[in-house]
N, C-alpha and C positions, 0 to 999 in steps of 0.2 A: 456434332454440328449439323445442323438440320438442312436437307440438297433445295439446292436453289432453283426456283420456279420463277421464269423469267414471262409476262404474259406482253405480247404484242396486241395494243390495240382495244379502248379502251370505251370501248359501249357497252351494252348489254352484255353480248360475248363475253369480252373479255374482264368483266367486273365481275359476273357471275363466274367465270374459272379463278377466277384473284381468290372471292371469298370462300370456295370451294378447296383450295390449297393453305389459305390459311387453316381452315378448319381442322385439316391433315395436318395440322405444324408442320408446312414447308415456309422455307425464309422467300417472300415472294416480293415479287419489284415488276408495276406496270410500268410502258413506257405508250405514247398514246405520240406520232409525229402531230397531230392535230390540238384542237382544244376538247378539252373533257366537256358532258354536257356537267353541269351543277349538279342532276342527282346521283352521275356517277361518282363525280370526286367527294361528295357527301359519304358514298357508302363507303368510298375506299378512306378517307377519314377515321369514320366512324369504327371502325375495322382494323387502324391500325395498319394499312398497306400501305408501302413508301410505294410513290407514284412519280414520273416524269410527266409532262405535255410540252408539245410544240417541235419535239425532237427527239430522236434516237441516240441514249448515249453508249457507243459503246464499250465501254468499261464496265459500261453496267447490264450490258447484256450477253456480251459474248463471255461470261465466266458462269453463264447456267449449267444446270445440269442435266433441266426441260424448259423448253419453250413453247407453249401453245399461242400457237397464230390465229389473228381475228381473220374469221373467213371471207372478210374483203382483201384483206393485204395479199398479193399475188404472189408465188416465187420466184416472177422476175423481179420484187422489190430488191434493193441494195441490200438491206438489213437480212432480209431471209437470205440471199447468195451467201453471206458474210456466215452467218450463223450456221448453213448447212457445212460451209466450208471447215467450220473448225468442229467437224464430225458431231454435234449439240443434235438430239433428238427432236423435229418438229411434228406435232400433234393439234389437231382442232378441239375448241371447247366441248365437243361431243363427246368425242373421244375420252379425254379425261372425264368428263363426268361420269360415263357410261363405266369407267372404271369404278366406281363407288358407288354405282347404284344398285339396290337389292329387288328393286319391283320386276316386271314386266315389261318391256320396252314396244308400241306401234310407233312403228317410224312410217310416214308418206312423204316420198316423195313424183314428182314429174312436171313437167314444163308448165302447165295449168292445172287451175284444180285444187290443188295441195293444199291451200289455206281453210277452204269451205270444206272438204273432206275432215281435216282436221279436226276443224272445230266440229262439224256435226258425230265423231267418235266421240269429242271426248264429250258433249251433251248425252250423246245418249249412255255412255258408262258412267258420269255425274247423274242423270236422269234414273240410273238402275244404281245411286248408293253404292257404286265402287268408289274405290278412293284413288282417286284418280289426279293428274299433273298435267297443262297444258304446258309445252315446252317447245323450246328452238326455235327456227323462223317467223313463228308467232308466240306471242306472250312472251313470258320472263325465258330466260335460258335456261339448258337441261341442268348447268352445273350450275346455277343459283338455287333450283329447286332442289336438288340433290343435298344441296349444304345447308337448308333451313329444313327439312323435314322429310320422311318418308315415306313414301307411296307404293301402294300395291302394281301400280301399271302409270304409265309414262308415256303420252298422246305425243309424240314430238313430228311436228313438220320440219322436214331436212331440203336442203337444195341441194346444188348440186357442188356449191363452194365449201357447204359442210362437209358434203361427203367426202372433197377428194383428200381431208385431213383426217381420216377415221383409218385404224387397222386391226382393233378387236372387236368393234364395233357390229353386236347383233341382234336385230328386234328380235322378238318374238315371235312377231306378225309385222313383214314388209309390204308395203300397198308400193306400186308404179304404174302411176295412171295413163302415163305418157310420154313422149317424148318429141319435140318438133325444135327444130333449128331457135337457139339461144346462146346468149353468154359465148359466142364462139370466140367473139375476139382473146378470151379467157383460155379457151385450148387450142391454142395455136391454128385458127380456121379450119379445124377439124371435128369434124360430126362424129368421126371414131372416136374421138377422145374425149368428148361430150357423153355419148354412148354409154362409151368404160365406166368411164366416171358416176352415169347413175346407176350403173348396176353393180357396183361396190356395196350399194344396199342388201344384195344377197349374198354376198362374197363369202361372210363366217355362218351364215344360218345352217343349221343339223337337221336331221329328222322329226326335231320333236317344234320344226316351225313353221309357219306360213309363208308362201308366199302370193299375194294377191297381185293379177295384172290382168288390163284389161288385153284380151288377146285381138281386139280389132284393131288396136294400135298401129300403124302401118310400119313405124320403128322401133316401138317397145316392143310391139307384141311377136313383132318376128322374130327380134332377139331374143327373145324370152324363149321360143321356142329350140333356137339353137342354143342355148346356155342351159350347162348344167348345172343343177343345187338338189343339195341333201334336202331343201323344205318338201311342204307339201305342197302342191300346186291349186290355187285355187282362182280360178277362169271366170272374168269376169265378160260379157258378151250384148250387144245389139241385136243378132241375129234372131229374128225367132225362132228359128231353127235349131240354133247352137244348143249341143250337149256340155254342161258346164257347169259348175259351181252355181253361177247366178247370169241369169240372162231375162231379156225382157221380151215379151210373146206377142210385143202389138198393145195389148192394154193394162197388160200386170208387170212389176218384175218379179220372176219365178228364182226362187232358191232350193236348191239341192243339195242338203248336208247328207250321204248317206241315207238314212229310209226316212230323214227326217225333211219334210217339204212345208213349204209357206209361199203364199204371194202376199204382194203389198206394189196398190195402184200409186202414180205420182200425185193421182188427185188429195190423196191421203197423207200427201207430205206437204212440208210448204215454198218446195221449189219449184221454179219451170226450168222448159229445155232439156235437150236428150242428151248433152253435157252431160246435166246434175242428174241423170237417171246413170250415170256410169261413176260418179262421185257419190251418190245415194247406197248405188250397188254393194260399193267399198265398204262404204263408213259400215254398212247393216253385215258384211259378210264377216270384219272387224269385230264389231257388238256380239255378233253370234260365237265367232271363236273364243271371244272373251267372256261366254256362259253368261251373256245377258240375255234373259227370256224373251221369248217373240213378243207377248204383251206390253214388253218394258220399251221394245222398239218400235212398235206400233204407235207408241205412247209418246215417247219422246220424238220421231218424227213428225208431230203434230206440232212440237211448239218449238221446235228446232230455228232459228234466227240466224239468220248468215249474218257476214262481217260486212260492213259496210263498205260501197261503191264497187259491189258484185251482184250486179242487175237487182238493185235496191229500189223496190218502189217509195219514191219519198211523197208523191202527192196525187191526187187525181183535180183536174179545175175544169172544170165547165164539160165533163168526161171525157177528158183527154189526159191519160196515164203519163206522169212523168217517172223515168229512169235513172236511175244514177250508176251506168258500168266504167265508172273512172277506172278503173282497175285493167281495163282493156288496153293496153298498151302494143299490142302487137293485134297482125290482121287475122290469127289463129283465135285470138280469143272473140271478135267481132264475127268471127263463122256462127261460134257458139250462142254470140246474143240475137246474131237475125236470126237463127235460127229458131230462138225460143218464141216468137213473136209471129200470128197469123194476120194481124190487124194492119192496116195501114200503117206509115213511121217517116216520122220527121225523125232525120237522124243526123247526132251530133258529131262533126271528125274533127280531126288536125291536133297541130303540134310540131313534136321534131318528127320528123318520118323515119324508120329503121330502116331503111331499103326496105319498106313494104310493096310484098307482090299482091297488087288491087283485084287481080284475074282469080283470087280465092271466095271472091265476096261476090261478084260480078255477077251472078246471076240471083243471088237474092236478092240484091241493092236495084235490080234491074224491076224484079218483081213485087217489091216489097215497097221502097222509098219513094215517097212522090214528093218531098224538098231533103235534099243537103243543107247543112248550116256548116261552114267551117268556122273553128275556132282555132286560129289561128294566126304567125306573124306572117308564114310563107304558104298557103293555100293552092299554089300554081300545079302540084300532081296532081292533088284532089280534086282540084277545077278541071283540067286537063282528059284525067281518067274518067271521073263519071258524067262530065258535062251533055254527052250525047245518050246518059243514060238517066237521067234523074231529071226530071221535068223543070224544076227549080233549086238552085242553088243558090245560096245566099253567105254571108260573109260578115264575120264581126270578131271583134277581141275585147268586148266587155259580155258579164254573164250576167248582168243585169238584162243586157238589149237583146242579149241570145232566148233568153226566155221570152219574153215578149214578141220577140219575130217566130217564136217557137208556135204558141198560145196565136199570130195570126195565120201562119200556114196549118193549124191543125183542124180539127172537126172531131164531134162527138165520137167514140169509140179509136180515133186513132189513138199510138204511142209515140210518145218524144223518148228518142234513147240517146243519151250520153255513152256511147260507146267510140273510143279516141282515134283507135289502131294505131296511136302514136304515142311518144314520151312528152312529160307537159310544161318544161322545162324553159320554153320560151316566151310564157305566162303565169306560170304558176311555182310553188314550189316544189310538188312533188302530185303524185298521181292524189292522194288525200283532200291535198287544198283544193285543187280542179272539184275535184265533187263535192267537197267541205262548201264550195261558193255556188256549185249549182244547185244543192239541196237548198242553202239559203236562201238563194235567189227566188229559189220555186217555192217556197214556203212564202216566200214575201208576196209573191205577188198572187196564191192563193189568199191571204192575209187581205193586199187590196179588193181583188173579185168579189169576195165572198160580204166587203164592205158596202159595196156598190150593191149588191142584189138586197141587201139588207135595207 
């Protein structure tokens, strides 16, 4: 009789561990407390996988013999207490996948970052003809790809809710770009435990692996430096000075494998911001371990495209650069966007506010911003905080009228940036739609301008 795989939770995650267990002939049974979307209950269908929605039953749960938990469901859920209790093994879909998988595994993870890093790996080893997987956090999941086909190497971005279900779990080459205050309500208001948790990424790595961290990190990198691992250490740096792996000198980033040396300018890439010169650093020190030739990375950071509403230019009108950093949801990543920016900026805030501490922005926004626009329902910090620092402040909750008050406080050569430092939740659906509607918006009404001069 075939041991029973019980999967909690029934998105991506958990569809792609369902079909990854059938494929091993385990007898498996999703249970999902929510609704499925359609294309999940499609696959599980199609597949042959008995599935629940709307609830947890269990009789149908507690007699597994594995359970792998979707990495949203918490351990303080009812269902996982229950399950731990009658001693059932709990494991994330990583985990098991990473059981069956025969490639090469880059995992990234850290607070920001992780998705552009990502994806610019796995372009440039798809760019150099490896056969290569985008997986986990972004794209399909590791055990979806694992169960339809396989791959030499395995780009997977992990967070830190995957991580904390992993225990044989070992890249080849671990990237940790960062780490800053998140997800706490998740470890018990503890930065320790947040900590632990990402650095469970090096936990099984040997000798014969990587490990990539940026050592400027004010909390990665120091931990990195107390923590020991059998990898190889390889030192990512801003300093010009830094002796390291990879560091940047003021106009190049310099690499050091050994007697082997390269620069590569960011003019030569298609990012800004000193951010993505430490996400650039990764992705190229990744490509190099993974025996992609310096030409192939020269080559592919030319036409490398980030994901969308990650400081996305969607238009220029009357030459004033529109932005799209929806994705900024916290005031760490909005360091990152004024920072990329020399020009004047209309800039776009609000939302639900995280307990954002404003005093991290406070002197770019001081020297950078000459209007605030808030988007938002409650505006009263925003207006508060930078009132006595931002010449004009203005206020709206449609993104039609945002753009257009945008377009009259701007002038030639400034940037309108949509950068939130807030979650979008009390307008929008999710960080996507916020930019899905400003990219629109500013396409429409380049659309009008361009009618008008015509």
């Amino acid at each position: 009789m075939a041991e029973r795989v019980v999967i909690l939770g029934g998105g991506e995650s958990g569809t792609g561990a369902a079909l990854l267990a059938k494929a091993k002939g385990f007898d498996v049974f999703v249970s999902d407390q929510g609704q499925l979307k359609d294309k999940y209950r499609n696959d599980l269908q199609l597949a042959g996988i008995e599935f629940e929605e709307g609830k947890h039953s269990e009789d149908k749960i507690l007699n597994a013999n594995l359970v792998i938990k979707s990495p949203g469901i918490p351990d303080k859920a009812e269902i996982v207490k229950k399950t731990k209790s009658k001693k059932i093994l709990i494991i994330d879909e990583i985990e098991f996948a990473f059981r069956y998988l025969k490639g090469k595994v880059i995992a990234i993870t850290g607070t920001n970052g992780k998705t552009t890093t990502t994806l610019m790996i796995y372009h440039l080893l798809k760019n150099a003809e490896k056969k290569v997987a985008l997986a986990g956090n972004v794209g399909e999941s590791l055990a979806r790809k694992v169960a339809t086909e396989e791959f030499d190497w395995y780009v997977v971005e992990i967070s830190s809710y995957q991580l904390d279900g992993t225990q044989t779990f070992r890249p080849h080459i671990g990237i940790l770009l960062n780490i800053t205050p998140d997800h706490l309500d998740r470890y018990d208001k503890k930065m320790t435990n947040y900590v632990n948790c990402k650095f469970r990424l090096i936990k099984n790595m040997t000798s014969k692996d990587y490990f990539v961290y940026f050592v400027d990190d004010a909390i990665s990198g120091q931990e990195a430096r107390l923590r020991s691992t059998e990898a190889y250490r390889v030192e990512i740096s801003l300093d010009h000075e830094a002796i390291t792996s990879a560091h940047f000198d003021g106009k190049k980033m310099v690499f050091q494998f050994g007697k082997k040396s390269f620069k590569i300018a960011q003019a030569d890439t298609t990012l800004k911001g000193t951010h993505n010169l430490v996400n650039t650093m990764a992705a190229v020190c990744a490509a190099h371990l993974a025996k992609v030739p310096d030409t192939k990375i020269r080559e592919g950071l030319k036409t490398f495209k980030n994901a969308p509403h990650r400081l996305e230019s969607v238009a220029t009108i009357n030459g004033v650069e529109f932005v799209n950093d929806s994705k900024a949801t916290n005031v760490d990543s909005v360091v990152y966007a004024l920072g990329s920016y020399n020009q004047p900026l209309v800039w776009i805030a609000g939302g639900i506010d995280k307990g954002n501490d404003y005093n991290l922005i406070k002197a770019d926004v001081e020297k950078k911003v000459k209007t605030l626009i808030c988007l938002g329902k409650d505006n009263e910090k925003l207006k508060k905080f930078f009132g006595k620092l931002v010449p004009k402040i203005l206020e709206t909750q449609s993104v039609n009228e945002l753009v257009h008050l945008a377009l009259q406080s701007a002038e030639k050569g400034d940037v309108v940036l949509l950068s939130p430092a807030c979650a979008s939740f009390d307008l929008f659906n999710n960080y996507e739609d916020r930019g899905n509607q400003f990219r629109e918006a500013v396409l429409k009404a380049k659309e009008e301008v361009e009618k008008i001069k015509a």
